[in-house]
ROVOPA-321643 format. One record per residue (C-alpha): chain; z, x, y. Coordinates in steps of 0.2 Angstrom, whole numbers, plus 5000, padded with zeros to 4 digits. Example, Ala and Ser with C-alpha at 12.3 -4.5 7.8 and 13.67 -1.06 7.14 Angstrom:
ATOM   mol      z      x      y
ATOM     A   5039   5062   4978
ATOM     A   5036   5068   4995
***
This chain:
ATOM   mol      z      x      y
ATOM     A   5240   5326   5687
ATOM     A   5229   5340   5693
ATOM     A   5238   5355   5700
ATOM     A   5226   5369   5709
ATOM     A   5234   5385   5715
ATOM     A   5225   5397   5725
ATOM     A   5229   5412   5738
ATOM     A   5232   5425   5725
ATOM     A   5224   5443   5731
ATOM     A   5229   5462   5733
ATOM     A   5243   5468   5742
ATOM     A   5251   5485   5748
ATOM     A   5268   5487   5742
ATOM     A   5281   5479   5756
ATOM     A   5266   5467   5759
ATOM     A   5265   5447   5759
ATOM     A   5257   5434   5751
ATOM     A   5258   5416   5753
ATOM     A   5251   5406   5740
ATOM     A   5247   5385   5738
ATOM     A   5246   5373   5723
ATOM     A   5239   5357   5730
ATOM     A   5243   5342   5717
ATOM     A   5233   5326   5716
ATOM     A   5231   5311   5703
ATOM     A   5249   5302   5705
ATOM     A   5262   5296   5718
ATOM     A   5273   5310   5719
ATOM     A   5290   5303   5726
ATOM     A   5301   5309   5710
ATOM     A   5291   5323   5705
ATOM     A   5297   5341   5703
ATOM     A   5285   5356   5708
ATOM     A   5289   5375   5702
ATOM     A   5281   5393   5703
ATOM     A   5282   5402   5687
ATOM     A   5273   5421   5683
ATOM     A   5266   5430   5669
ATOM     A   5264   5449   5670
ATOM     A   5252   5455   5655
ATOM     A   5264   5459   5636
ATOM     A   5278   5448   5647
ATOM     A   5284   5431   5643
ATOM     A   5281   5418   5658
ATOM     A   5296   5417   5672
ATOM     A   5300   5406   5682
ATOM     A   5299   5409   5702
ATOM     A   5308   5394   5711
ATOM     A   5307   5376   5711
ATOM     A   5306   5363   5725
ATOM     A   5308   5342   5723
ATOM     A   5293   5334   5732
ATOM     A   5309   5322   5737
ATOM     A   5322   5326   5745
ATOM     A   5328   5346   5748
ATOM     A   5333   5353   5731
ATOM     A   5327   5370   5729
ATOM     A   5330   5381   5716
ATOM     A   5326   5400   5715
ATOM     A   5325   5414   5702
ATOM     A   5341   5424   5707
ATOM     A   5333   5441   5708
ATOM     A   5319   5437   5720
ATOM     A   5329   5423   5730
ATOM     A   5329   5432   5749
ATOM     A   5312   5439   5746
ATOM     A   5301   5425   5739
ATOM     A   5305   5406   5748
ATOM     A   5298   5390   5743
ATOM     A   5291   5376   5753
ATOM     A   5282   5359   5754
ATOM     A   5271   5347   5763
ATOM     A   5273   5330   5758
ATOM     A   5258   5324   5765
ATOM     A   5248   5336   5759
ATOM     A   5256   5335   5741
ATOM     A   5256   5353   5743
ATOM     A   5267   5366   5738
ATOM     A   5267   5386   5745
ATOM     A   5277   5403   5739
ATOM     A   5280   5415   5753
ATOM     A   5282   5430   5746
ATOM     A   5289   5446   5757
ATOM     A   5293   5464   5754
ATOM     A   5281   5464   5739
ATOM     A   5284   5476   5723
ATOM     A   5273   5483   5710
ATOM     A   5284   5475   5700
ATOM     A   5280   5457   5706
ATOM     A   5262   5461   5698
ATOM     A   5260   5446   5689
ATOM     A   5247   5431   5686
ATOM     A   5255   5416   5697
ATOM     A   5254   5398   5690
ATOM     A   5261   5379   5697
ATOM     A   5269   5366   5688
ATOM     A   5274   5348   5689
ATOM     A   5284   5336   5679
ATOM     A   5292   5322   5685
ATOM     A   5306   5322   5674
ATOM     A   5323   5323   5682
ATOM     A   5326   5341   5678
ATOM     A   5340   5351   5688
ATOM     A   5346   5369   5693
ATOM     A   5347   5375   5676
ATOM     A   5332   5363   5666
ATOM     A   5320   5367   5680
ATOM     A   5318   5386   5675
ATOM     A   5312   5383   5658
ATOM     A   5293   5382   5656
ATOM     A   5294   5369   5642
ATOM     A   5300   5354   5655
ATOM     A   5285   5356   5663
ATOM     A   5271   5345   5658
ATOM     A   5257   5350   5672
ATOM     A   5251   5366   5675
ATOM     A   5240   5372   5685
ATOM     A   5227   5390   5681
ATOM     A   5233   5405   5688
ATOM     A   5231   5414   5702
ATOM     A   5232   5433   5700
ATOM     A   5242   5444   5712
ATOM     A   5240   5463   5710
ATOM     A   5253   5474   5722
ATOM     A   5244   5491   5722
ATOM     A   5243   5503   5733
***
């Protein structure tokens, strides 16, 4: 599985981003799709995840409300709109895949996922 991510950038605080992680190389009926970040001297954290199947969605619980995840099935694509930007949300930006049959609480934990796409950096400066 190849996962690409792109549409990271620079942003003014309260700004928004939307980023997309196209996935290619296998049927992805039963697949799982998640946003993690990495900030520099920080360990990586996860964002949200979304089921390519179906409408499970899981989100970090301090940035559910600000950040919301989506799909396109026929696109195998995934996006992150993300709103009311903070310096804080500096961070570089990576997707993942497994298609494992991982739940609310195993979908947050970077060691379940066995894809990974490269980063994409988003910098919230004014």
């Amino acid at each position: 599985v190849q996962l690409q991510a792109s549409g990271g950038g620079l942003v003014q605080p309260g700004g928004s981003l939307t980023l997309s992680c196209a996935a290619s190389g296998r049927a992805f009926n039963n697949y799982i799709m998640a946003w993690f970040r990495q900030a520099p001297g920080k360990e990586r954290e996860f964002v949200a995840a979304i089921k390519m199947s179906g409408g499970s969605i899981y989100y970090a619980d301090s940035l559910k409300g600000r950040f919301t995840i989506s799909k396109d099935r026929a696109k195998n694509t995934m996006y992150l709109q993300m709103n009311g930007l903070k310096s804080e949300d500096t961070a570089e930006y990576y997707c993942a895949g497994t298609s494992r049959g991982l739940i609310s609480t195993t979908a947050r934990l970077p060691r379940n996922y066995d894809s990974w796409g490269l980063g994409t950096l988003v910098t919230v400066s004014s």
